[in-house]
N, CA, C and O atoms as CSV, one atom per row, in Angstrom:
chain,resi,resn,atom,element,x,y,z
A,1,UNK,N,N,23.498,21.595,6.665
A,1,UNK,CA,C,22.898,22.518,5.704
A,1,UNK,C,C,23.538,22.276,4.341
A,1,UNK,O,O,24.764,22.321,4.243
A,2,UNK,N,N,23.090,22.129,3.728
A,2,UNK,CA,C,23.131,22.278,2.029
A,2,UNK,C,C,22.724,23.075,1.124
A,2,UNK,O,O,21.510,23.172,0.949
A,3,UNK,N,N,23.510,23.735,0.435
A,3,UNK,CA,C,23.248,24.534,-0.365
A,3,UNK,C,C,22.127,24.465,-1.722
A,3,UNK,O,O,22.489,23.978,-2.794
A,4,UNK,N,N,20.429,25.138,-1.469
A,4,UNK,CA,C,19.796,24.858,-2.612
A,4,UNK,C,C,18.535,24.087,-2.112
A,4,UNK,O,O,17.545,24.143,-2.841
A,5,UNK,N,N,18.434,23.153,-0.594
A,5,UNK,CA,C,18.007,22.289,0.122
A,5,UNK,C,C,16.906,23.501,1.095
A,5,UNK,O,O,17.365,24.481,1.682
A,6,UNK,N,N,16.094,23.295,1.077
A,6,UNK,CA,C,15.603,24.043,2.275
A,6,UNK,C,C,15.354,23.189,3.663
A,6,UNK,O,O,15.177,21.971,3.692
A,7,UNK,N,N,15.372,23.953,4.663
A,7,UNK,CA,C,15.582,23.316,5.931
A,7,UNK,C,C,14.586,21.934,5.722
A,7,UNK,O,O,13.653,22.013,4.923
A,8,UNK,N,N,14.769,20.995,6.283
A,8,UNK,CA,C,13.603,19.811,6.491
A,8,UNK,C,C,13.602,19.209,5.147
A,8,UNK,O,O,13.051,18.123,4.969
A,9,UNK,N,N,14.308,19.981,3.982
A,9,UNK,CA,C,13.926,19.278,2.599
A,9,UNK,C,C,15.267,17.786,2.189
A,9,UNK,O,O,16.417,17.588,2.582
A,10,UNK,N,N,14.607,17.248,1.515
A,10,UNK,CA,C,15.974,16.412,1.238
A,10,UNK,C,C,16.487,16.156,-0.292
A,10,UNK,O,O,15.944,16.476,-1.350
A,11,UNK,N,N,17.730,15.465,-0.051
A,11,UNK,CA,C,18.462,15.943,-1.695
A,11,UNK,C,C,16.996,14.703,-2.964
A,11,UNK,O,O,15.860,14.228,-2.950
A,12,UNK,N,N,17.888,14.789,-3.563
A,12,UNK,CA,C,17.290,13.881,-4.470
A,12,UNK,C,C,17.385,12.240,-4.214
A,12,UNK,O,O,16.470,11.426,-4.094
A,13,UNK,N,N,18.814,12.051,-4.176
A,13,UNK,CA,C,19.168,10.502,-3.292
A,13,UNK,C,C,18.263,10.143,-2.597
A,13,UNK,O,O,17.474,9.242,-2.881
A,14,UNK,N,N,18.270,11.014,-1.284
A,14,UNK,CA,C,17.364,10.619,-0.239
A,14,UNK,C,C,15.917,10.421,-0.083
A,14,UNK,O,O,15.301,9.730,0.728
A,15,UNK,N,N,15.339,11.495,-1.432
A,15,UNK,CA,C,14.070,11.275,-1.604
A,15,UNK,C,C,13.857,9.955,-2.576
A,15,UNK,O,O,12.685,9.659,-2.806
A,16,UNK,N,N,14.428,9.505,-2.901
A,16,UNK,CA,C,14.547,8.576,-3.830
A,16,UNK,C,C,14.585,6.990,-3.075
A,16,UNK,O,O,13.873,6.047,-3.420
A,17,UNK,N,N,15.362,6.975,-2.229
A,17,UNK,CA,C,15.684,6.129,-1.216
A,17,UNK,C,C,14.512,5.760,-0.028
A,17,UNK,O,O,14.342,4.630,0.430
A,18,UNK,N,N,13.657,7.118,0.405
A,18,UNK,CA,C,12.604,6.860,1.327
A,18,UNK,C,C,11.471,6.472,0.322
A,18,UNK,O,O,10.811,5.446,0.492
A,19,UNK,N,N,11.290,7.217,-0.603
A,19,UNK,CA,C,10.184,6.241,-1.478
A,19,UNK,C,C,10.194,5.108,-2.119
A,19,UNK,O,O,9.133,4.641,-2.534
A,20,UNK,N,N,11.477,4.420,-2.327
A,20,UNK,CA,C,11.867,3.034,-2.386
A,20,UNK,C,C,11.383,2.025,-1.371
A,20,UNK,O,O,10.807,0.962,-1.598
A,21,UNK,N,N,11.834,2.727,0.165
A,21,UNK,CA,C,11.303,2.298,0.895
A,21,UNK,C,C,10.061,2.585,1.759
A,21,UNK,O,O,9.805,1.939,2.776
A,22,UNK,N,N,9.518,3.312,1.420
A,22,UNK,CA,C,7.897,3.476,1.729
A,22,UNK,C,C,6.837,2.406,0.730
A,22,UNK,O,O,5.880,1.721,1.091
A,23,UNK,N,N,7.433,2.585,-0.606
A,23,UNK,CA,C,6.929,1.601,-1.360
A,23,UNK,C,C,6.721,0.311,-1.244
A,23,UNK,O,O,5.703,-0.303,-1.561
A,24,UNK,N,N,8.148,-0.288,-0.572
A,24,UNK,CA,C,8.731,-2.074,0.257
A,24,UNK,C,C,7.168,-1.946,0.995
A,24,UNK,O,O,6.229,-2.725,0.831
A,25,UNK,N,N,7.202,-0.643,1.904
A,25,UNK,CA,C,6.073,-1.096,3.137
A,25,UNK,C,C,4.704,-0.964,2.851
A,25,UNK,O,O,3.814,-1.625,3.384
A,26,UNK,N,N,4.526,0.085,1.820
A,26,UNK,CA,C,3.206,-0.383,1.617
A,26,UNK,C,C,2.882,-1.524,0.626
A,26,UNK,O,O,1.706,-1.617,0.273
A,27,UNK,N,N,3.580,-2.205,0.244
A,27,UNK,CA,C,3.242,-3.569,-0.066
A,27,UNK,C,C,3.318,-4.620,0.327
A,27,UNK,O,O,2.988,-5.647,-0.265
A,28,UNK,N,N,4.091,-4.446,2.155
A,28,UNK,CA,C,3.536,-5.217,3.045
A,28,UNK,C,C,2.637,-5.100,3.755
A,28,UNK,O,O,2.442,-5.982,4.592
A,29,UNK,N,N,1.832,-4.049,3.679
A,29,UNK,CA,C,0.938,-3.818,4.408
A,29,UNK,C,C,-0.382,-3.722,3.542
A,29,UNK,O,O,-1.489,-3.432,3.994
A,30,UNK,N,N,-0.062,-4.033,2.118
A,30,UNK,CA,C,-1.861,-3.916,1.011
A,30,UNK,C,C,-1.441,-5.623,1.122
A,30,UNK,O,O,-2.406,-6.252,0.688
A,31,UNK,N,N,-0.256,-6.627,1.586
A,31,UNK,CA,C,-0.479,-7.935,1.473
A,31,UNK,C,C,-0.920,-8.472,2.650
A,31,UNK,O,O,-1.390,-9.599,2.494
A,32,UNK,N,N,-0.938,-7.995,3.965
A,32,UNK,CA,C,-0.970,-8.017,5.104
A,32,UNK,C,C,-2.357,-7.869,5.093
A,32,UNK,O,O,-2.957,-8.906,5.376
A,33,UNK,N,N,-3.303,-6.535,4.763
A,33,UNK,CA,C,-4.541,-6.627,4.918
A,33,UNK,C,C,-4.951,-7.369,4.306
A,33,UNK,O,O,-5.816,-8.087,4.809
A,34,UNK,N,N,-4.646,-7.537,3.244
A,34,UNK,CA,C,-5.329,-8.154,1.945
A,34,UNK,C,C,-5.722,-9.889,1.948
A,34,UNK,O,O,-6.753,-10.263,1.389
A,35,UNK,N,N,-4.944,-10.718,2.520
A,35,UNK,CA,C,-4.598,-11.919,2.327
A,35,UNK,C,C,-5.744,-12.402,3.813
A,35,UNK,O,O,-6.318,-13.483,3.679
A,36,UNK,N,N,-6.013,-11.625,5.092
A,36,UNK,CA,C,-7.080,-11.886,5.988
A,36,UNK,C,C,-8.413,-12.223,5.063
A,36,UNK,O,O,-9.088,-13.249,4.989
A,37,UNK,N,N,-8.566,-10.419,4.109
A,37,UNK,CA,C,-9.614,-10.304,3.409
A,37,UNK,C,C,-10.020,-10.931,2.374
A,37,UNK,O,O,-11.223,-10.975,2.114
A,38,UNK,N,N,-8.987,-11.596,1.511
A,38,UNK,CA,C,-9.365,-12.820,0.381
A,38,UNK,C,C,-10.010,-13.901,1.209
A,38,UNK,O,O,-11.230,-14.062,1.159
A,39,UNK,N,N,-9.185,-14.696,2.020
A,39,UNK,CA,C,-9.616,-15.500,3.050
A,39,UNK,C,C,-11.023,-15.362,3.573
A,39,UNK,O,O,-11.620,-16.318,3.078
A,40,UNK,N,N,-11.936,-14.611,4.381
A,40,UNK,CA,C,-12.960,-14.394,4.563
A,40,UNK,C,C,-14.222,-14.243,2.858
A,40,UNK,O,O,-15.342,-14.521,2.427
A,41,UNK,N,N,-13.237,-13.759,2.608
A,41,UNK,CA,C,-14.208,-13.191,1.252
A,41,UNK,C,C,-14.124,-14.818,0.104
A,41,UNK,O,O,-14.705,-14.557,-0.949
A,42,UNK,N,N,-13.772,-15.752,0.107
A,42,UNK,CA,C,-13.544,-16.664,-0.326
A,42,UNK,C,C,-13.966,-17.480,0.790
A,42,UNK,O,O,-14.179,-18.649,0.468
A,43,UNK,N,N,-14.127,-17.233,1.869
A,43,UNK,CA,C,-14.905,-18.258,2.681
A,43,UNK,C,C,-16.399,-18.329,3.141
A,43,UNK,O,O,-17.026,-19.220,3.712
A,44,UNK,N,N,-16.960,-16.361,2.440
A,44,UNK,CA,C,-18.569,-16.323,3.256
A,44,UNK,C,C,-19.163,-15.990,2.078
A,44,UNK,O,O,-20.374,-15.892,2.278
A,45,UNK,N,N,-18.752,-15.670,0.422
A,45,UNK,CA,C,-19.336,-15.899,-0.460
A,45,UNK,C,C,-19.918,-17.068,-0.848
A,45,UNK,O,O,-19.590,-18.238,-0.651
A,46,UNK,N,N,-21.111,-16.422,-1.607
A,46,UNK,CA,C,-21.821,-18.037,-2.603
A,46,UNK,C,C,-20.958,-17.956,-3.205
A,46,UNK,O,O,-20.148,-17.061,-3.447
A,47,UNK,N,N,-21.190,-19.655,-3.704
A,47,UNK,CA,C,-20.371,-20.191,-5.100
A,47,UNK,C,C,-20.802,-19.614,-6.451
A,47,UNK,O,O,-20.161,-19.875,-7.469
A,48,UNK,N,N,-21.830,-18.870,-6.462
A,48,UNK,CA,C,-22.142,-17.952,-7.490
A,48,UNK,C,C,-21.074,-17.356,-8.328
A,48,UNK,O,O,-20.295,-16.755,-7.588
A,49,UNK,N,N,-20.690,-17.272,-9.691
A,49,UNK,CA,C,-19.921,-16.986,-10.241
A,49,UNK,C,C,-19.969,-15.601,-10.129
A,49,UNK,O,O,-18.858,-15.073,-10.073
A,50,UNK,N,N,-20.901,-14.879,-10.082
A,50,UNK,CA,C,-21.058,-13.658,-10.214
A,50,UNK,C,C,-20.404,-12.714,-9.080
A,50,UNK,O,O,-19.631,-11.757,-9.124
A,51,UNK,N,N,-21.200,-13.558,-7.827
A,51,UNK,CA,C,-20.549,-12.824,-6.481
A,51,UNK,C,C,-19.079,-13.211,-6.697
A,51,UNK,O,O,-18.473,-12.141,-6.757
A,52,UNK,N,N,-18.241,-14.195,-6.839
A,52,UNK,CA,C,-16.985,-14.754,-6.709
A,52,UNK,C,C,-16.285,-13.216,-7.623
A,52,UNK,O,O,-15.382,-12.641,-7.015
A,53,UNK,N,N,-16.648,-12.694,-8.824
A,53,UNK,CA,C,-16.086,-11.818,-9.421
A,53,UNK,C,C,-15.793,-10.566,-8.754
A,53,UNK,O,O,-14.719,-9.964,-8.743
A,54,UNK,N,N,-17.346,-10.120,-7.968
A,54,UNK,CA,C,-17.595,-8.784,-7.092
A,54,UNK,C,C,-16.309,-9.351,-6.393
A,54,UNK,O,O,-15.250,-8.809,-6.711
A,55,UNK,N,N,-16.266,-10.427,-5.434
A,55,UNK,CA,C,-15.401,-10.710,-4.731
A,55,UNK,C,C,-13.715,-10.153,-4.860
A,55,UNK,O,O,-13.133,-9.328,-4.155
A,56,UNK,N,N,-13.234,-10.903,-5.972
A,56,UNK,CA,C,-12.375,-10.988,-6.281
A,56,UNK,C,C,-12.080,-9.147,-7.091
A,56,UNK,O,O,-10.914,-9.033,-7.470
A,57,UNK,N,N,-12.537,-8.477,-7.224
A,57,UNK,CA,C,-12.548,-7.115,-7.480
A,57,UNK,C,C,-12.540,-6.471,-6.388
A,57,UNK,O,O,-11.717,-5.600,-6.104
A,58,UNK,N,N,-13.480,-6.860,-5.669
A,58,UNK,CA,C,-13.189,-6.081,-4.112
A,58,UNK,C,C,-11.598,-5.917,-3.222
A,58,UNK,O,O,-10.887,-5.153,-2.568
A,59,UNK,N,N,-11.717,-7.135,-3.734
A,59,UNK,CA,C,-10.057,-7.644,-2.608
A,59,UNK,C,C,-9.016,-6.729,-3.559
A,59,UNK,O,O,-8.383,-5.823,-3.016
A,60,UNK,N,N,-8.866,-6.981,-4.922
A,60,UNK,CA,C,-7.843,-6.206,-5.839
A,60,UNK,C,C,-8.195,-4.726,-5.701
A,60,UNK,O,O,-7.322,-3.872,-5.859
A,61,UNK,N,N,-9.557,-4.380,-5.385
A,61,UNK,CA,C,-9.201,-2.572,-5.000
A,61,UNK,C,C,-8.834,-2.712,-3.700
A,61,UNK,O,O,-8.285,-1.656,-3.388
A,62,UNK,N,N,-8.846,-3.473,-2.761
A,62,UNK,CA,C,-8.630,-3.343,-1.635
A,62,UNK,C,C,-7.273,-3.128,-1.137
A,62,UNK,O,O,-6.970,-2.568,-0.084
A,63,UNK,N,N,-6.377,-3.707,-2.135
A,63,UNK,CA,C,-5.027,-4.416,-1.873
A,63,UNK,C,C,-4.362,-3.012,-2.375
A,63,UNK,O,O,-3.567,-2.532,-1.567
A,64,UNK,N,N,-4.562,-2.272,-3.590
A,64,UNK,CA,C,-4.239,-0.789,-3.977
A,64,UNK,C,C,-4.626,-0.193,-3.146
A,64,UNK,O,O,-3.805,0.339,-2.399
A,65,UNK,N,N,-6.094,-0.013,-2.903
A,65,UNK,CA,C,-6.434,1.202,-2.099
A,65,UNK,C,C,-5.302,1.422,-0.185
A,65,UNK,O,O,-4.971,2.396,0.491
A,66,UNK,N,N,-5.113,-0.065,-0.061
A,66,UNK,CA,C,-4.383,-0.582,1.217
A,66,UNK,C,C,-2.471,-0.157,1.045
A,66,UNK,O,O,-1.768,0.517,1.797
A,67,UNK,N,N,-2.218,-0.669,0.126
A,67,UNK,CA,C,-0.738,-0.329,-0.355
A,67,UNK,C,C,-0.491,1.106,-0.400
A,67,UNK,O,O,0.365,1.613,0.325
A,68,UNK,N,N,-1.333,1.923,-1.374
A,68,UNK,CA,C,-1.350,3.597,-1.398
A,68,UNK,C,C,-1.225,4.451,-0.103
A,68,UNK,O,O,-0.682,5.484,0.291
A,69,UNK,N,N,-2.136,3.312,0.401
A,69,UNK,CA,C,-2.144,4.861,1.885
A,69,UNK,C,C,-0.846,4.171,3.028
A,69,UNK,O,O,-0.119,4.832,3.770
A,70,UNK,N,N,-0.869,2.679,2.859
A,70,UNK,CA,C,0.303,2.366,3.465
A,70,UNK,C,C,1.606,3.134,3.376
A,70,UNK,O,O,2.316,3.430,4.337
A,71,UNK,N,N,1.825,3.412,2.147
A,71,UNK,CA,C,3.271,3.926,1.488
A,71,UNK,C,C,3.139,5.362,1.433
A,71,UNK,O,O,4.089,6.112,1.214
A,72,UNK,N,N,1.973,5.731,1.631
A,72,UNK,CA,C,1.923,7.894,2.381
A,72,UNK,C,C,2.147,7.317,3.519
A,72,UNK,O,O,3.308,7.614,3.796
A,73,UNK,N,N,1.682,6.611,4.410
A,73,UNK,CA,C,1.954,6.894,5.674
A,73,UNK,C,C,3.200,6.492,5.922
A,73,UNK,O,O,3.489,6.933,7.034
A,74,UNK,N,N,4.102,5.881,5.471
A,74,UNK,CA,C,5.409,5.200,5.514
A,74,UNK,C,C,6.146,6.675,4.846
A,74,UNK,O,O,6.790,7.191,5.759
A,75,UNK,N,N,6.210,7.157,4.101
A,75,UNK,CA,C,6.765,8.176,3.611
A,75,UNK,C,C,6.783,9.316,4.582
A,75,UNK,O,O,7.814,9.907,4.903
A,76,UNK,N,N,5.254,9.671,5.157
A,76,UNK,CA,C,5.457,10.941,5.949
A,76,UNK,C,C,6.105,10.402,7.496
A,76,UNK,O,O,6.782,11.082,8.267
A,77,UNK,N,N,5.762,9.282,7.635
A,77,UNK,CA,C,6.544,8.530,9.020
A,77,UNK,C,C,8.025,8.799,8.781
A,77,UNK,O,O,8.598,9.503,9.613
A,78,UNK,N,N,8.673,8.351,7.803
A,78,UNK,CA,C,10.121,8.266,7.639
A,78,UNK,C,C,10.458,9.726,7.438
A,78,UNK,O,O,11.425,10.006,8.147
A,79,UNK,N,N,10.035,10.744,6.753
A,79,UNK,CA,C,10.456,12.116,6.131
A,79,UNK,C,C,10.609,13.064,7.447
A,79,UNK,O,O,10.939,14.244,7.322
């Protein structure tokens, strides 16, 4: 127990420290999905410049949208 801390809560260090490392993991895990999905998406597109762009936008929201929820779920896993 710590004074100021409520039960289950943690100091500042520690919150500091798990989101350091929730962060590490969700950016192995937006590179992890991500790098299957370039791969396919660079292999079943036309050579169309146009699609290649959609493409390549898709995969870069993909890789945020993938990292973000990686690193909540790494955060509430570890907390």
């Amino acid at each position: 127990m710590t004074p100021g801390i409520a039960v289950g809560g943690l100091c500042a260090a520690c919150t500091q420290e798990l989101r350091r490392r929730a962060a590490r993991i969700g950016r192995w895990v937006g590179m992890g999905t991500t790098l299957p999905l370039a791969g396919y998406v660079a292999l079943s597109l036309p050579r169309d410049p146009t699609a290649r762009l959609v493409g390549v936008a898709s995969v870069l929201v993909w890789y945020v949208l993938a990292s973000l929820i990686g690193r909540r779920v790494a955060w509430e896993w570890m907390k």
